[in-house]
KOLGU-502241 format. One record per residue: residue number from 1; residue in one letter; x, y, z of N, C-alpha, C, O in turn. Coordinates in pm, 1 decimal. Each point is the difference from the previous one (the first is absolute). Layout:
! residues N
+-----+----+----------+----------+----------+----------+----------+----------+----------+----------+----------+----------+----------+----------+
|   i | aa |     n.c1 |     n.c2 |     n.c3 |    ca.c1 |    ca.c2 |    ca.c3 |     c.c1 |     c.c2 |     c.c3 |     o.c1 |     o.c2 |     o.c3 |
+-----+----+----------+----------+----------+----------+----------+----------+----------+----------+----------+----------+----------+----------+
| NUM |  a |        X |        Y |        Z |        X |        Y |        Z |        X |        Y |        Z |        X |        Y |        Z |
...
+-----+----+----------+----------+----------+----------+----------+----------+----------+----------+----------+----------+----------+----------+
! end
This chain:
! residues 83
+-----+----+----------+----------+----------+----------+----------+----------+----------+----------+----------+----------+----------+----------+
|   i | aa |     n.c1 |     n.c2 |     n.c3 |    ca.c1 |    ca.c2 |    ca.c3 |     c.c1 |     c.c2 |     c.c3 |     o.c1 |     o.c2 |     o.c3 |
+-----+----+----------+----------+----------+----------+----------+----------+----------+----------+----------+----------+----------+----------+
|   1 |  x |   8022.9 |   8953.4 |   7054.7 |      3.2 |   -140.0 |     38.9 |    145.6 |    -36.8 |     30.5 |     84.8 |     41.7 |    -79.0 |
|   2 |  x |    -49.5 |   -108.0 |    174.0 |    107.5 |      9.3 |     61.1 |     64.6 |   -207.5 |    -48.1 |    -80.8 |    -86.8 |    -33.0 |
|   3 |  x |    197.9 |     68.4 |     42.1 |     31.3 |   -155.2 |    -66.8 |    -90.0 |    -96.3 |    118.9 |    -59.9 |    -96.5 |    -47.4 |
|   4 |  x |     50.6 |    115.7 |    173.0 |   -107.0 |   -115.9 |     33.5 |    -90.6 |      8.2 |    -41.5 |    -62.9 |   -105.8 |      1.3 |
|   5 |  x |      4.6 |    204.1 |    -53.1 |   -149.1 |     -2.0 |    -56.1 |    -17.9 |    -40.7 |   -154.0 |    -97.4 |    -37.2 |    -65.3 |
|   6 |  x |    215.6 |     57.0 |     38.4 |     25.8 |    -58.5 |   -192.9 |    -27.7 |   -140.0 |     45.6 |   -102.8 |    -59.2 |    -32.9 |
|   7 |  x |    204.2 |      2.2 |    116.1 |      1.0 |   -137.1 |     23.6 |    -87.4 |   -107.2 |     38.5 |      9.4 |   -119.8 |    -27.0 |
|   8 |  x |   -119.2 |    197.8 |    112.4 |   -119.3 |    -63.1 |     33.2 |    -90.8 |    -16.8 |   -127.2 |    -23.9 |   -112.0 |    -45.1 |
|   9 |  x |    -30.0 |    236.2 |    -15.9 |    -71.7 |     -5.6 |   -102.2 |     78.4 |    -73.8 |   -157.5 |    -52.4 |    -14.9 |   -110.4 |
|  10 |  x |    153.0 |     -9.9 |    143.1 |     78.6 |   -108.9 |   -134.2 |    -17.7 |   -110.9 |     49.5 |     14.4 |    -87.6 |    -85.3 |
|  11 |  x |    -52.7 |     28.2 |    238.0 |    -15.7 |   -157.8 |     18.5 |    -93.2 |    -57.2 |    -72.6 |     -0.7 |   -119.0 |    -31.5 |
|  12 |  x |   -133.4 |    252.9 |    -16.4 |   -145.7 |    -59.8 |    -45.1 |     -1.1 |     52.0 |   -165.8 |   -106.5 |     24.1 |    -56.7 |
|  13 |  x |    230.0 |    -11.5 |     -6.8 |     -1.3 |     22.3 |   -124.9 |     25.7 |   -106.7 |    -94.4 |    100.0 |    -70.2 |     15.5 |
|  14 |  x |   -195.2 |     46.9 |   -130.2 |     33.9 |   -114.9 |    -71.0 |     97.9 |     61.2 |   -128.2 |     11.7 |    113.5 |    -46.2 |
|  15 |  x |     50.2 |   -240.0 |     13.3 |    135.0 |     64.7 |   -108.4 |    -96.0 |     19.2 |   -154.5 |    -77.2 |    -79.3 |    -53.9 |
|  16 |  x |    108.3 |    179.5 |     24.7 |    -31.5 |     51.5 |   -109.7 |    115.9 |      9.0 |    -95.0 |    -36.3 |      5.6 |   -117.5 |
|  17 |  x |    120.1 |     -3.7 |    130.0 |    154.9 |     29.7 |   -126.7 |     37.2 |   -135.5 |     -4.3 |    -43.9 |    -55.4 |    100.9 |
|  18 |  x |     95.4 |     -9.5 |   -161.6 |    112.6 |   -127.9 |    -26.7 |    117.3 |     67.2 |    -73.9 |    -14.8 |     63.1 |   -104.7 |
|  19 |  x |    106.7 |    -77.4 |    153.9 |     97.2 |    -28.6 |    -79.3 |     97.2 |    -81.9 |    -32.3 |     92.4 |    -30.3 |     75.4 |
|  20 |  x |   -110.1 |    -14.9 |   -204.2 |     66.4 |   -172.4 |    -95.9 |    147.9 |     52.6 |    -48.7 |     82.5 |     80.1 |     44.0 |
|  21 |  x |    -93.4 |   -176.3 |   -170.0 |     98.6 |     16.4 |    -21.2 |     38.3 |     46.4 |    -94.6 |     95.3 |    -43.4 |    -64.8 |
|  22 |  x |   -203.4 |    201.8 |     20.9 |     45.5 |     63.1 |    -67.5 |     57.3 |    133.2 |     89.8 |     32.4 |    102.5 |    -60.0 |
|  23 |  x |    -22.8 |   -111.6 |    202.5 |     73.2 |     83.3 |     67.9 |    -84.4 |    133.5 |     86.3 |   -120.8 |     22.3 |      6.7 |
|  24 |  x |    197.8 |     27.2 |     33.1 |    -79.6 |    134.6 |     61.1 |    -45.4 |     80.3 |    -95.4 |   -120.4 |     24.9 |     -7.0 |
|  25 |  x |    207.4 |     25.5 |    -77.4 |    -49.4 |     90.7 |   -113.5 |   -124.3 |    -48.3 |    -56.5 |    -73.5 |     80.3 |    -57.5 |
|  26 |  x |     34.9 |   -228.4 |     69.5 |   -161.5 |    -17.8 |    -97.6 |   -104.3 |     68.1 |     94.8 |   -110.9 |     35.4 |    -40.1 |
|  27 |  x |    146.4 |    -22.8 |    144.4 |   -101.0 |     47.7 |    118.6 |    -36.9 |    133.0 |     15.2 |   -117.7 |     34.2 |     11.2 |
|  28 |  x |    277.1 |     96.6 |     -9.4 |     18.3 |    109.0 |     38.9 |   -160.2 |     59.0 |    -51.9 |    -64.9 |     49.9 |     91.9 |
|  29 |  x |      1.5 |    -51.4 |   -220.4 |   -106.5 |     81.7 |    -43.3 |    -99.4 |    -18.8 |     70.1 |    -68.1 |     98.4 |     28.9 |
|  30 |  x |     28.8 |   -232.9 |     20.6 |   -122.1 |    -72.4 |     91.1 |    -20.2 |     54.6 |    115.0 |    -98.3 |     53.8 |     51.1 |
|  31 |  x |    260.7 |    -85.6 |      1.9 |    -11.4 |     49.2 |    146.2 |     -6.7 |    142.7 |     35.4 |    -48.1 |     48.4 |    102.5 |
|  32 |  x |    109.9 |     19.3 |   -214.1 |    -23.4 |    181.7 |     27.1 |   -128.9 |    -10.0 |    -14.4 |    -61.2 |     34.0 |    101.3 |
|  33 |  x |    -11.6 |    -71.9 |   -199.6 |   -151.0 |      3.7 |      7.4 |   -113.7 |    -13.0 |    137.9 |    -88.7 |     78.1 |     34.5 |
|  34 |  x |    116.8 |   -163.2 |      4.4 |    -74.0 |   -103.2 |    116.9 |     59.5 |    109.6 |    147.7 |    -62.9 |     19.7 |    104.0 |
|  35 |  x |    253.2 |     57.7 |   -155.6 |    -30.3 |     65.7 |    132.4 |    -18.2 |    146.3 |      8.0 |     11.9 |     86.8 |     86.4 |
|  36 |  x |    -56.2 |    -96.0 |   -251.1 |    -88.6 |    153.5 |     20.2 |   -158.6 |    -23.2 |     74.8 |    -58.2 |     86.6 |     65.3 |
|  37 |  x |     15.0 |   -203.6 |    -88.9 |   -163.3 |     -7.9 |     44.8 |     30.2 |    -50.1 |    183.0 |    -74.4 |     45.2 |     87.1 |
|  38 |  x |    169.8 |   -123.7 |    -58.2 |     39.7 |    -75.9 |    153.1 |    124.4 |     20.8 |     71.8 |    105.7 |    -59.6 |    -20.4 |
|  39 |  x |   -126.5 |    141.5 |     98.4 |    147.3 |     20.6 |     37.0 |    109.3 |   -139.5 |     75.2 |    120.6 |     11.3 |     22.0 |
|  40 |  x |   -204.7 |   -133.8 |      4.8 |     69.6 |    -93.7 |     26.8 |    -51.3 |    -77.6 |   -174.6 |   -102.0 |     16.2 |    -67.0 |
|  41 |  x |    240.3 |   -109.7 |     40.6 |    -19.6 |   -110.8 |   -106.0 |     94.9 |    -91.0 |     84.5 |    100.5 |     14.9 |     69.4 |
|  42 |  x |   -185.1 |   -119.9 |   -110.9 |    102.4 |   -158.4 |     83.4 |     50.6 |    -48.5 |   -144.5 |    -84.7 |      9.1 |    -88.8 |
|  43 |  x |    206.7 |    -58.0 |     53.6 |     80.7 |    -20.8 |    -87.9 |     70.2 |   -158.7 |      0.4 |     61.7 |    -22.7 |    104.1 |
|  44 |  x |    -61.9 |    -78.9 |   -194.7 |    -11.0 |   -150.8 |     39.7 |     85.1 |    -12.7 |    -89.0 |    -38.1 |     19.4 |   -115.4 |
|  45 |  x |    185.4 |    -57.3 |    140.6 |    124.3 |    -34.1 |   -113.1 |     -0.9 |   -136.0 |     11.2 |     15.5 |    -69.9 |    100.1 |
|  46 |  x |    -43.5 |     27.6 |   -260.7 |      4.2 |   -136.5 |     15.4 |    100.7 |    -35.1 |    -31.3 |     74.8 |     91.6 |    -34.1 |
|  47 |  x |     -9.0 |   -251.6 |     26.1 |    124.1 |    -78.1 |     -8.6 |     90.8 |     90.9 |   -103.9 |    106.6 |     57.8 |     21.1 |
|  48 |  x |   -212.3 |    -68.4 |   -178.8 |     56.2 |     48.2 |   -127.7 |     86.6 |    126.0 |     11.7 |     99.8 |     29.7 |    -65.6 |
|  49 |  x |   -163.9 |     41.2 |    169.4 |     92.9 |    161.6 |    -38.5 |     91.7 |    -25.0 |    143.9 |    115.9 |     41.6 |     -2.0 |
|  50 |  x |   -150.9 |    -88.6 |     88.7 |    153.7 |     12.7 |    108.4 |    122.7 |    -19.3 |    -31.7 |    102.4 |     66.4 |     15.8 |
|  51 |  x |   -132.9 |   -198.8 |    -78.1 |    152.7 |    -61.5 |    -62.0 |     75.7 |    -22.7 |     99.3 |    -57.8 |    -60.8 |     90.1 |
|  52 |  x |    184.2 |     90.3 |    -67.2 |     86.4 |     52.2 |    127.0 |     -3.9 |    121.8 |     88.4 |     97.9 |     30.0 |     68.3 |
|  53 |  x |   -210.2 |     41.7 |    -68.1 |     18.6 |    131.7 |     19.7 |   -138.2 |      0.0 |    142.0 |   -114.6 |    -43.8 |     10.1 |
|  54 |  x |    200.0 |    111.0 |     67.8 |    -90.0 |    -44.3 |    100.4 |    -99.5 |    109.8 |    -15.7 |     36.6 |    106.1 |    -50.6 |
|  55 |  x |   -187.6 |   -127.2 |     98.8 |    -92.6 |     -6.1 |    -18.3 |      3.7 |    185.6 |     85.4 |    -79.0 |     69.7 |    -63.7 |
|  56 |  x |    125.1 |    -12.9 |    143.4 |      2.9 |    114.2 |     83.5 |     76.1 |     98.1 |    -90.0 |    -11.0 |    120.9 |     20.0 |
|  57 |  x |     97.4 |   -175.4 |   -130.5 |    101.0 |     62.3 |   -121.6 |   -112.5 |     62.9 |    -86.6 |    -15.8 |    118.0 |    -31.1 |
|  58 |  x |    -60.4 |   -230.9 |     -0.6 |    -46.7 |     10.6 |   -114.8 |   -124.2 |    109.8 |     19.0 |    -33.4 |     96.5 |    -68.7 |
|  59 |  x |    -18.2 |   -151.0 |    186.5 |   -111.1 |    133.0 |     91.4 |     28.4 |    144.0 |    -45.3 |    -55.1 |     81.3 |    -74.2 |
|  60 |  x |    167.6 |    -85.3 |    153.0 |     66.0 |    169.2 |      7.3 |     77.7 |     64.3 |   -166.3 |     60.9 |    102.4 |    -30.5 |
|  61 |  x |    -90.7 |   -186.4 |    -20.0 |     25.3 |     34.6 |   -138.3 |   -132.9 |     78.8 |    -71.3 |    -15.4 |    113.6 |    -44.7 |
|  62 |  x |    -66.1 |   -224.2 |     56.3 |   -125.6 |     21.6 |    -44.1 |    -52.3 |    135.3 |     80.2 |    -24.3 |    111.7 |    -45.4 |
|  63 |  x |     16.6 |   -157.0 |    167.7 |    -40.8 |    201.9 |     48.8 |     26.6 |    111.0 |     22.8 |    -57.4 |     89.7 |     61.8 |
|  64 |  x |    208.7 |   -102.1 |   -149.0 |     70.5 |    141.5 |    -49.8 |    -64.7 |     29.4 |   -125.0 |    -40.1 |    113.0 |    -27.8 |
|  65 |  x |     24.4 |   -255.4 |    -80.6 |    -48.0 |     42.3 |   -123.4 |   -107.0 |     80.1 |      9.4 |     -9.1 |     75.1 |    -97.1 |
|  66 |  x |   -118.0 |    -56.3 |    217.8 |   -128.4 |    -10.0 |     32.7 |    -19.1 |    125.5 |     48.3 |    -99.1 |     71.6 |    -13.6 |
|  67 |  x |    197.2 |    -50.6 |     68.9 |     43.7 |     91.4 |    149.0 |    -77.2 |     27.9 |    140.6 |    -45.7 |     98.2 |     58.4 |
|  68 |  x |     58.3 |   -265.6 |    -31.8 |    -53.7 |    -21.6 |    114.8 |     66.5 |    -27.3 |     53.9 |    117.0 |     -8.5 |    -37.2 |
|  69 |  x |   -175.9 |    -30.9 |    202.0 |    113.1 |    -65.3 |    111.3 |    -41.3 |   -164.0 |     13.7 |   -119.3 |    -27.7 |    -12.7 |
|  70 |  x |    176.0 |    -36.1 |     27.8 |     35.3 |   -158.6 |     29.4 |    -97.5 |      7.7 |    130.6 |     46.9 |     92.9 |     65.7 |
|  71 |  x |   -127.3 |   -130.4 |    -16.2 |    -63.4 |     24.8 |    121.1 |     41.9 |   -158.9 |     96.5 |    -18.9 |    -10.4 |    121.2 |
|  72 |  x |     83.2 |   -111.0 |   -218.4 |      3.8 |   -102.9 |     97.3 |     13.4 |    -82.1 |   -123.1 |    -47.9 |     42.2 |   -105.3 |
|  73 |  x |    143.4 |   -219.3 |    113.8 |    -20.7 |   -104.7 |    -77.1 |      0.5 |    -85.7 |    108.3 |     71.0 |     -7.8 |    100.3 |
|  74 |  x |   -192.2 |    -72.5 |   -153.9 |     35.2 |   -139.6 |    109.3 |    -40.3 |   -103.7 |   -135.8 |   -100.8 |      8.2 |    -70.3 |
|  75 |  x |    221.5 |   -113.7 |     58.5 |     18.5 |    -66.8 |    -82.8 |     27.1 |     13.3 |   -130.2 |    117.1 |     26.8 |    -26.7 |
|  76 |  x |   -197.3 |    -38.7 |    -67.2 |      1.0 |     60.3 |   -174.5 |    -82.9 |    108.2 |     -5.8 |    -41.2 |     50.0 |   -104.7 |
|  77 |  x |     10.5 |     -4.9 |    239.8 |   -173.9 |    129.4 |    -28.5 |     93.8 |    109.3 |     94.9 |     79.2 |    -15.3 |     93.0 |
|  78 |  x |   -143.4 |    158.3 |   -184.3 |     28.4 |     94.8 |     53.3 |    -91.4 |     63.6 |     -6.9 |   -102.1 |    -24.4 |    -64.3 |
|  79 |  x |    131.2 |    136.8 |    145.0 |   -128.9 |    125.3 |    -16.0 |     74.7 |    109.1 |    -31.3 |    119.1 |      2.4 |     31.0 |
|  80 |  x |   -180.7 |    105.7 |    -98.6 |     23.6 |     92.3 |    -11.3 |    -52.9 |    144.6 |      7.2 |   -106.7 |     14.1 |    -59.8 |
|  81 |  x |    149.4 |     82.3 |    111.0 |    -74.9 |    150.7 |      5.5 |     31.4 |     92.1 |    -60.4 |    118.4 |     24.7 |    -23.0 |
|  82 |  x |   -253.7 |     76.6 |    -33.0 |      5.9 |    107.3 |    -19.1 |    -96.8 |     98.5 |      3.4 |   -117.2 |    -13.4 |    -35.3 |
|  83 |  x |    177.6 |    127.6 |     85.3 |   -115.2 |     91.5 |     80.8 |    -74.9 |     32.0 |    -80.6 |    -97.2 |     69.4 |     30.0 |
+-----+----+----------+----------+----------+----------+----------+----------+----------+----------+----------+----------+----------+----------+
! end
């Protein structure tokens, strides 16, 4: 699957992860979970965990922990992949 095709099939994905403001780390176990069963997860950072930290930071943090790729953020939502 090539990134336009990640991108199309993430327009029709509903967010399954939040992450507050107990940070990325409350997530890392969830989301490895969810992307052992889906190779796309849509990811929804709310106010609590951005803080100052922009929202594409905090992404690419989270999908090193994961070891996925960032597939796209538009706004507080990201997606993410893994094969």
């Amino acid at each position: 699957m090539d990134e336009h095709e990640r991108k199309a099939r993430a327009h029709d994905l509903d967010v399954t992860v939040w992450v507050g403001k107990s940070g990325v780390d409350a997530v890392v176990d969830e989301l490895d979970d969810q992307l052992g069963s889906n190779d796309l997860v849509k990811v929804k950072f709310l106010r609590a965990a951005r803080g100052r930290t922009e929202t594409d930071e905090l992404a690419t943090e989270l999908a090193a922990q994961v070891d996925a790729e960032l597939v796209e953020t538009r706004g507080h939502t990201s997606v993410l992949y893994r094969r």
